[in-house]
C-alpha positions in Angstrom: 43.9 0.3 13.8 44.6 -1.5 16.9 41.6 -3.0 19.5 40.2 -5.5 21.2 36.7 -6.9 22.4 34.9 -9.7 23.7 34.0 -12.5 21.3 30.3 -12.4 22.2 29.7 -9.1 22.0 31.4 -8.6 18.7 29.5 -11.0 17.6 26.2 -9.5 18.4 27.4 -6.7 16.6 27.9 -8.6 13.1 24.5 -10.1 13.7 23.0 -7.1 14.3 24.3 -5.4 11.3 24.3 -8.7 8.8 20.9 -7.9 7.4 21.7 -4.5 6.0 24.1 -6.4 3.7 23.7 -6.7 0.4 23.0 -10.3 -1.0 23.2 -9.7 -4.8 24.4 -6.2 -5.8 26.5 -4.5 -8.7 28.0 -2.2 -6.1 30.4 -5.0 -4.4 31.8 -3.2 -1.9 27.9 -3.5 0.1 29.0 -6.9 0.7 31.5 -5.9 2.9 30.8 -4.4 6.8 32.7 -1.1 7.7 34.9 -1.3 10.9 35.6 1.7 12.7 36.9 3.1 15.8 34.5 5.7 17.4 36.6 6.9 20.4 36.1 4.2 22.6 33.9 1.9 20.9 34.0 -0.6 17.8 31.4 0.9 15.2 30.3 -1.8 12.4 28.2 -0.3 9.4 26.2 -2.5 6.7 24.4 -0.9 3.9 22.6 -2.4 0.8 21.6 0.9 -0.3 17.8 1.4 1.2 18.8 0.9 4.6 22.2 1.4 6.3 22.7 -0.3 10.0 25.3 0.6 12.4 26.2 -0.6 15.9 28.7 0.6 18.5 30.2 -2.2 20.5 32.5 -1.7 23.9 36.0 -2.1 22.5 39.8 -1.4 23.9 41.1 1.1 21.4 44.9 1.3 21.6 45.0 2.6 17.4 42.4 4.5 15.9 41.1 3.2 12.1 38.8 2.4 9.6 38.7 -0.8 7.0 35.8 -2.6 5.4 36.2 -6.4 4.9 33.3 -9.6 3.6 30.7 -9.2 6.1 29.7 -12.7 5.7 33.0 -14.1 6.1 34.1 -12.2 9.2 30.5 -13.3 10.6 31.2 -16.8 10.2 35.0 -16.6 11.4 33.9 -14.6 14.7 30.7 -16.8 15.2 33.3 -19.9 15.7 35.8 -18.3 18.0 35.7 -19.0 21.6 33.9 -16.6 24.2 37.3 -14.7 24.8 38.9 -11.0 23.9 39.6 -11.0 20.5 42.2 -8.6 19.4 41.8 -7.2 15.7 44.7 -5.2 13.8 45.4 -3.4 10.5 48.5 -4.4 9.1 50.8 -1.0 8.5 49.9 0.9 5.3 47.9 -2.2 4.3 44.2 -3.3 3.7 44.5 -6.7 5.5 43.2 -7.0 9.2 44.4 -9.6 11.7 41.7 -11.1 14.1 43.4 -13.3 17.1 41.5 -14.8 19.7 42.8 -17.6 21.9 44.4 -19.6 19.9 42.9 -18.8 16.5 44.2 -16.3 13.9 42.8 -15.0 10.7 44.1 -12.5 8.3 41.4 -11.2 5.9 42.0 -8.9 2.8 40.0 -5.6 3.1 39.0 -2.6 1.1 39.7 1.2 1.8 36.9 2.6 4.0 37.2 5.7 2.1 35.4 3.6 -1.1 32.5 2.6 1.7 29.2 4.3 0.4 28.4 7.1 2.9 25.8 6.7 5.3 23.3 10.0 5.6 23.3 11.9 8.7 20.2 12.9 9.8 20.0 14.8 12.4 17.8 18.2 11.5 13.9 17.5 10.3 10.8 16.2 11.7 11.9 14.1 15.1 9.8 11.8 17.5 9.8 9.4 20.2 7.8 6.6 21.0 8.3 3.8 23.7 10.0 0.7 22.2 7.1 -1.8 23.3 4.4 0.2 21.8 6.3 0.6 18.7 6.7 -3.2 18.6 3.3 -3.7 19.1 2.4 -1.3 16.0 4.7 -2.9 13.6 3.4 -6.4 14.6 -0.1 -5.2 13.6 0.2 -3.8 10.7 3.0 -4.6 9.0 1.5 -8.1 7.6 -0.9 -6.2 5.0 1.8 -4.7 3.5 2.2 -5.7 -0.5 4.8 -7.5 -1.1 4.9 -6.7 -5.4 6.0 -3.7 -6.6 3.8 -3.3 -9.1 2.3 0.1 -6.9 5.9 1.1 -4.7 3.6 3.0 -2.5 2.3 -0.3 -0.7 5.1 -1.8 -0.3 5.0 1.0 2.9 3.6 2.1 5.7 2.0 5.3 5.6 3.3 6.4 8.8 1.8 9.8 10.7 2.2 11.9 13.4 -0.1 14.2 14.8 0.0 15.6 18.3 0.6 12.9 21.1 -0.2 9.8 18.3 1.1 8.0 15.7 -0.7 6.2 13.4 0.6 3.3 11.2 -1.5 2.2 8.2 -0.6 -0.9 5.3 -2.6 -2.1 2.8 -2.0 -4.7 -0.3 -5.1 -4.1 -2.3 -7.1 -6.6 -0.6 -6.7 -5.8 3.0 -6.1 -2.8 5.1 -5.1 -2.6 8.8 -4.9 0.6 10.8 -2.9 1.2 14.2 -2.6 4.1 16.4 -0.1 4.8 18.9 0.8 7.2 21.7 4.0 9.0 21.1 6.4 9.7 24.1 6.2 13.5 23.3 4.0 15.1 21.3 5.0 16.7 18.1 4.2 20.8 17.0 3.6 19.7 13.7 1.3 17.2 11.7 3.4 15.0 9.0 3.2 12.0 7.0 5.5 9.9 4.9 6.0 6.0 3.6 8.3 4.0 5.3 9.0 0.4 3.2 7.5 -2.6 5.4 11.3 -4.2 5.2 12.0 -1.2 7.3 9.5 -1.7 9.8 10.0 -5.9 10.2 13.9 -4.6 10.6 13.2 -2.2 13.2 11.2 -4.9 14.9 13.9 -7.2 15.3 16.4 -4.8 16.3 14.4 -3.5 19.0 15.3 -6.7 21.0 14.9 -6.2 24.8 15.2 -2.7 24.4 13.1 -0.6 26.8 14.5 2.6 26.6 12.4 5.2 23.7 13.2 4.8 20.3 13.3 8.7 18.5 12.5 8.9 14.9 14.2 11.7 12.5 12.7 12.6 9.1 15.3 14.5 6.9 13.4 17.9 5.7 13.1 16.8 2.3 11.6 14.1 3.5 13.3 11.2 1.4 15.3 9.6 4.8 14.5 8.5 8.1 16.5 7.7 11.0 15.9 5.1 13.7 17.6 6.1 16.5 17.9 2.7 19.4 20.5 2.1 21.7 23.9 1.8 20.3 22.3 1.0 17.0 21.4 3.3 14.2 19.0 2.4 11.5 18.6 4.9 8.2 16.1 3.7 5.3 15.0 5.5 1.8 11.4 6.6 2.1 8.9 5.2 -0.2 7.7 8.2 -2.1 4.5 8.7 -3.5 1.0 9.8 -2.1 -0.9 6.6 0.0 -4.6 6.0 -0.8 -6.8 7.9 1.2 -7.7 4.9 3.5 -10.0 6.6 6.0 -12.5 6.3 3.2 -12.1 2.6 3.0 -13.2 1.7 6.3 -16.6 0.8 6.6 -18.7 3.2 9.2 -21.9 1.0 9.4 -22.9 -2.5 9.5 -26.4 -5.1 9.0 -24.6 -7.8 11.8 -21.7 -7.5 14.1 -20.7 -11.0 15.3 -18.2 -11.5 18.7 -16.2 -14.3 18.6 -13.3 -15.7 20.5 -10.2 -14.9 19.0 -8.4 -18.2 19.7 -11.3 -20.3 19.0 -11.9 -18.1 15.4 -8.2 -18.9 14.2 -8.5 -22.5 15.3 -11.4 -22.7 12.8 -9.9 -21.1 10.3 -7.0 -22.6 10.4 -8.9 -26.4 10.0 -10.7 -24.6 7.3 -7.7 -23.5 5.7 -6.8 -26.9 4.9 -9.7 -27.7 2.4 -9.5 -24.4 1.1 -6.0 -24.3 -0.5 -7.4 -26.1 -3.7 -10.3 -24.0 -3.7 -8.1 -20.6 -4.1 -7.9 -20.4 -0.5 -11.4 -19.4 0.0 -13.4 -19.8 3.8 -17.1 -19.3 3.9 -18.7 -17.3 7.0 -22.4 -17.5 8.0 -23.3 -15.4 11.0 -26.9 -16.8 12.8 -28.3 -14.9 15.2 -29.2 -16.5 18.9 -32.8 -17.4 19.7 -33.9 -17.5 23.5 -33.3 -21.8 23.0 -29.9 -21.6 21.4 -27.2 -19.0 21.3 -25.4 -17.3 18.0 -23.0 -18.9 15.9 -20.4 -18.5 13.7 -20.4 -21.3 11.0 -17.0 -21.8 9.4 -16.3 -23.6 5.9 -14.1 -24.5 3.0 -14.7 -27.1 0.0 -12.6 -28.1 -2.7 -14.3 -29.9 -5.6 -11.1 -32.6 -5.8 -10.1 -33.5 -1.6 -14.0 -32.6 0.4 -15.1 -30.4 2.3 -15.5 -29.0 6.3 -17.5 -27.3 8.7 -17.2 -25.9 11.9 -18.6 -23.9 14.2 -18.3 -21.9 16.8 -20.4 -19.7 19.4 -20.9 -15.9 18.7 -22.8 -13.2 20.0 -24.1 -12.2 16.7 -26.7 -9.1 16.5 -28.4 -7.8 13.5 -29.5 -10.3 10.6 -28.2 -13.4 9.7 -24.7 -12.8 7.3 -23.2 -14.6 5.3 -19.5 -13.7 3.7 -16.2 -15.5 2.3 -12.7 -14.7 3.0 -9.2 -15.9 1.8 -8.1 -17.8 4.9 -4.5 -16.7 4.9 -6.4 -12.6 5.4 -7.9 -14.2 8.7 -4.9 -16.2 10.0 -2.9 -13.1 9.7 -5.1 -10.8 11.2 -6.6 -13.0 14.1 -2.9 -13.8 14.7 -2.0 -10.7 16.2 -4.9 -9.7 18.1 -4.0 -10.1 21.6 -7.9 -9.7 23.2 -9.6 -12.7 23.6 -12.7 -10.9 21.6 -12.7 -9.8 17.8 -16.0 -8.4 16.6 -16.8 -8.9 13.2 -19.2 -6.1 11.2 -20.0 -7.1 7.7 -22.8 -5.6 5.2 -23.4 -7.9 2.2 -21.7 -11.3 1.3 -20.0 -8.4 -1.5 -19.2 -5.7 0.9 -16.1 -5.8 3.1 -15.5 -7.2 6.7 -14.3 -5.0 9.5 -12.5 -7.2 12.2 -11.9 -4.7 15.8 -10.4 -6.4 18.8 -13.2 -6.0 21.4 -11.7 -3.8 24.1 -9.1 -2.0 22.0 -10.2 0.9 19.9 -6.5 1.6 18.7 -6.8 -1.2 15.9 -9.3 -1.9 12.7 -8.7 -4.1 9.9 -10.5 -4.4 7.0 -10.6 -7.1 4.7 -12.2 -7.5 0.9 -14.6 -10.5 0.3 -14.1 -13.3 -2.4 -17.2 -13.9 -4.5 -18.3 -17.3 -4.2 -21.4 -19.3 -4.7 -23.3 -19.8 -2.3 
């Protein structure tokens, strides 16, 4: 194996791949990154098992090979080098690789690639495409609710499906549930679901960078793999199997008030409330009052802790129906009201022990549903 590169973009590459390696493992070999020549391009591979990550990077390839070496060590070395070609060798019928650049040299022992696990190719099964912003957008939306325990595996995903020209993204923890749909680039013959984990989907996020171009998505047929397909970067994860709850059921389909609020001016109030309510199990109060011809609606916002005090504040609302009254955990709210572009959010709530429905005014593509706490009021 004989190449060389540019500093800056090899290092890209080890930065893209970094997070697919394994921090504590009994396999030790997932600690390294697989180099590779790919005819004329550099490929680096890091798996930890449940997802695999490989990028191609423009290289000079004077010797075809393959070695796999400490990902975290070759990270560090080729984050320090000067912005210059760095020329990388494998030492003759041996597993240590020689990285010069400038006037820096490192020699670092390796492993055979032959003992790297193998990475599944995907390339026959259920396939779409979907632009990279609106993907981005999705994942941003949804992928928050996701549980974080694995005490039920099938949250720790997003039910993902596609049917016709959309695809729609759903996550839920037990306490919340939000609920995005997306156009796809081209429309699909066939209807399918499947779970794909959350650390997937906040992975695929950050690859997709700048990236403009559409991103294509391969299910294997027996529907235990998926492929993310970017440019020059592959991702391949282990589906979450298991059957999602039936969440359409979940989402409330009538209301006693709806309340429209500014977004900004909603999370600003939570927020202040937020800080009284962390010794109060986080816990906001929400009392909706309709408008009279004198005043117009508000939205009253409040948190007390019996140990530090207590806050109010309001803000104005265009609240129809009866007056409501409801309580939240304020982290629910700062999470959802986060990522709602649209300067409206309307609130629809039924009982103080019902849930609340928060939908961006504007954008029927997005619902979120959140349980209440039971408080005293």
């Amino acid at each position: 194996m004989q190449i060389s590169c540019l500093q800056e973009n090899l290092n890209r590459g080890l930065g893209t791949v970094a997070r697919a390696v394994a921090s504590r493992t009994t396999l030790p070999i997932t600690q390294n990154v697989l180099l590779a020549t790919d005819h004329s391009r550099l490929k680096l591979v890091a798996t930890n098992l449940e997802i695999a990550i490989a990028c191609w990077i423009g290289a000079k390839v004077e010797k075809q090979g393959a070695i796999t070496v400490p990902a975290k060590l070759l990270t560090e070395f080729v984050s320090t080098l000067p912005n210059d070609k760095v020329d990388i060798s494998l030492v003759p019928k041996g597993k240590t690789l020689v990285i010069k650049c400038a006037r820096f040299e490192a020699k670092i022992s390796g492993v055979d690639a032959g003992e790297f696990p193998p990475i599944p190719q995907i390339e026959d099964g259920i396939s779409a495409k979907v632009e990279a912003d609106k993907l981005r957008e999705g994942i941003a939306k949804v992928v928050f609710a996701a549980a974080a325990e694995e005490s039920r595996p099938v949250l720790t995903g997003v039910n993902t499906e596609f049917d016709g020209d959309t695809m729609t993204l759903a996550a839920a923890d037990g306490f919340r549930l939000a609920v995005y749909k997306l156009p796809l680039a081209v429309p699909v013959a066939q209807k399918s679901e499947f779970i794909i984990p959350s650390r997937t989907f906040a992975e695929v996020s950050r690859l997709l960078g700048e990236q403009e171009e559409p991103i294509e998505i391969i299910i294997n047929q027996a529907r235990s793999q998926a492929l993310f397909r970017m440019k020059n970067v592959e991702l391949v994860t282990q589906l979450v199997q298991g059957a999602f709850p039936k969440y359409a059921q979940l989402i409330p389909q009538s209301h006693n008030t709806r309340s429209l609020v500014n977004v900004a001016q909603f999370l600003r109030a939570v927020r202040t409330a937020s800080i009284f309510a962390r010794d109060g199990s986080g816990i906001v109060r929400l009392v909706a009052s309709p408008g009279t011809d004198a005043m117009p609606g508000k939205l009253t916002v409040s948190a007390r802790s019996e140990e530090i005090g207590d806050n109010v504040g309001e803000i104005d609302a265009v609240v129809e129906g009866q007056e409501a009254k409801i309580a939240f955990n304020s982290k629910y709210l700062i999470d959802v009201l986060g990522v709602i572009r649209e300067e409206q959010v309307a609130l629809e709530t039924t009982s103080p022990s019902s849930p609340g429905l928060l939908k961006p005014v504007g954008n029927d593509k997005y619902v979120h549903v959140v349980m209440p706490m039971f408080v005293q009021w």
